[in-house]
C-alpha positions in Angstrom: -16.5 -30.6 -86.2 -14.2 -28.6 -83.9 -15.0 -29.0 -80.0 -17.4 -26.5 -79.7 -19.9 -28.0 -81.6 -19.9 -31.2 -80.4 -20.7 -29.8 -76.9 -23.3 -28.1 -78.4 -24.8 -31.2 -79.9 -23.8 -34.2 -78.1 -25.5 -37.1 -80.0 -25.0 -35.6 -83.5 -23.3 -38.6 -84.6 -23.3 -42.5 -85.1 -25.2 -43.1 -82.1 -27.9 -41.1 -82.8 -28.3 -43.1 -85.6 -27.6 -46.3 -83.1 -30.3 -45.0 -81.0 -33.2 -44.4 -83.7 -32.4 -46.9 -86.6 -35.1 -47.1 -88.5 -37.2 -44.0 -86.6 -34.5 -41.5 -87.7 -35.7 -39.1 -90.8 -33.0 -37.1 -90.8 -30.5 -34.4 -88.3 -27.8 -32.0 -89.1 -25.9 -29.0 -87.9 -25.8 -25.7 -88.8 -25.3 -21.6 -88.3 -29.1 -19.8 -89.1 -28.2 -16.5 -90.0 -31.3 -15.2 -89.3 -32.5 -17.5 -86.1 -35.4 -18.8 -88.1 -35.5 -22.7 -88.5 -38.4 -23.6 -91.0 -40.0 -27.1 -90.6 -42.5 -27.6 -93.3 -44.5 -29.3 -96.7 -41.7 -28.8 -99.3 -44.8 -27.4 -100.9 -46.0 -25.2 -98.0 -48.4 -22.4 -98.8 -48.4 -21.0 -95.0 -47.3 -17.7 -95.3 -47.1 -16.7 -91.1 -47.8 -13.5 -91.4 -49.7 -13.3 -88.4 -46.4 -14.8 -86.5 -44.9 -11.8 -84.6 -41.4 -13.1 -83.6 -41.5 -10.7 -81.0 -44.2 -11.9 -79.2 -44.0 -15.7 -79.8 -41.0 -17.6 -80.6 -42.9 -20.6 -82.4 -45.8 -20.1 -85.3 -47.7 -23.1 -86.7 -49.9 -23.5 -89.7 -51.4 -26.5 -91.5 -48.4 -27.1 -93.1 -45.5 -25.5 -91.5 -43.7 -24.6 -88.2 -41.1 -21.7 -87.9 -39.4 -21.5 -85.0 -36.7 -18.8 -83.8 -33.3 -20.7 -82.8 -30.0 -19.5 -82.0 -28.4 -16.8 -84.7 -25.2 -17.8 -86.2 -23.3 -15.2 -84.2 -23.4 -17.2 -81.2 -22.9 -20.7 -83.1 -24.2 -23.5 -84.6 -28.0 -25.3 -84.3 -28.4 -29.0 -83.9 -31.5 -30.7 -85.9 -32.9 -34.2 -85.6 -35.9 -35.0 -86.5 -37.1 -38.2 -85.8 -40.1 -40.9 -85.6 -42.2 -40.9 -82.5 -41.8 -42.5 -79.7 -38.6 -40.1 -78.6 -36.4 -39.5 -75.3 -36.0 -35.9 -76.0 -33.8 -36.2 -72.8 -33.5 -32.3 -70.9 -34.9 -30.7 -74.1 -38.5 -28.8 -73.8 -41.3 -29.0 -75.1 -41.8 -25.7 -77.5 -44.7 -26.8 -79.9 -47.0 -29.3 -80.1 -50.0 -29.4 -83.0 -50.8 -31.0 -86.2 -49.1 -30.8 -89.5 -50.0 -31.9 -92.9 -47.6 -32.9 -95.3 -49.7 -33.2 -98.8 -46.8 -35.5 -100.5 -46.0 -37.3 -96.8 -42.7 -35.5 -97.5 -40.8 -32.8 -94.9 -38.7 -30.4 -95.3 -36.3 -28.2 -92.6 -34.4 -25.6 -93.5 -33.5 -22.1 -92.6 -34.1 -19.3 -95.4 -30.6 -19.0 -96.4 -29.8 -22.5 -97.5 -27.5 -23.1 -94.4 -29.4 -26.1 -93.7 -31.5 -27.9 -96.4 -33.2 -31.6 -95.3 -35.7 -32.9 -97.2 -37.1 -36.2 -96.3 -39.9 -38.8 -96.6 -41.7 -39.5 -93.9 -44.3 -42.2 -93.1 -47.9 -40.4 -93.5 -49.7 -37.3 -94.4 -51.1 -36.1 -91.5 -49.1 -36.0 -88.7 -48.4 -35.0 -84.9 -45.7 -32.7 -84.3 -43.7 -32.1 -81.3 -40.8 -29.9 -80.8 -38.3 -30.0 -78.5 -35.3 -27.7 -77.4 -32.7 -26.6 -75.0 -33.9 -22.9 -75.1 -37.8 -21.3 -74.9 -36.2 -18.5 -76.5 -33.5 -19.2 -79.4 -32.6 -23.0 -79.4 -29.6 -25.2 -80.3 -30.7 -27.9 -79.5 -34.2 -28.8 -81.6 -35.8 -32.0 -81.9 -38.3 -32.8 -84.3 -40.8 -35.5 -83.5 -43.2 -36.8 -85.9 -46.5 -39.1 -85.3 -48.5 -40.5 -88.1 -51.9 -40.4 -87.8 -54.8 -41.9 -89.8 -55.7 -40.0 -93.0 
């Protein structure tokens, strides 16, 4: 990792995993060609077709999130996607709703491959929150899940 992209993700590293033990799903780094990050049911049927990029930077379904983040062009987007409760620190909230994961299994990854995480995760129905350092195209993105009842 040259220095670039550590500023651009700080915590990307053993203390992330220091900080969230247990409550950590999973986090990496990547360049998104196309500024789309997908967080979703490996299975997801959501197609977003209604989603007008243009218009709305984040689109949620029952199943799936995608959310416009930074283009490879101007570098590299930080992931983490963790357990609720989370210190998100100076990062935003950009979406907040409910996602079901049929196989309690989630998935976040950009269309080219760039970035493929797939990873269980404690229940099938779940809160989601998103948080990052940009309303428009993030770097920064954190991922927080809540279980709820089924």
């Amino acid at each position: 990792m040259n220095g670039l992209e550590r500023v651009v993700w700080l915590n990307l590293d053993s203390a992330l995993i220091e900080a969230y033990g247990d409550r950590l799903y999973g986090a990496g780094m990547a360049r998104f060609d196309h500024g789309l990050l997908v967080v979703a049911a490996p299975d997801s049927r959501d197609d977003h077709a209604s989603w007008a990029p243009a218009v709305e930077n984040v689109h949620g379904g029952p199943d799936s999130v995608f959310l416009a983040v930074r283009q490879s062009a101007s570098g590299p987007v930080g992931v983490v996607c963790v357990e609720a409760p989370a210190d998100f620190g100076q990062l935003e909230l950009l979406y907040e709703g409910e996602i079901y994961l049929e196989k309690a299994s989630l998935a976040i990854h950009d269309p080219n491959g760039q970035l493929s995480l797939q990873m269980p995760v404690d229940g099938k129905r779940n809160e989601i929150k998103i948080y990052g350092d940009h309303p428009d195209e993030s770097a920064e993105v954190m991922v927080v899940l809540r279980s709820l009842p089924d």
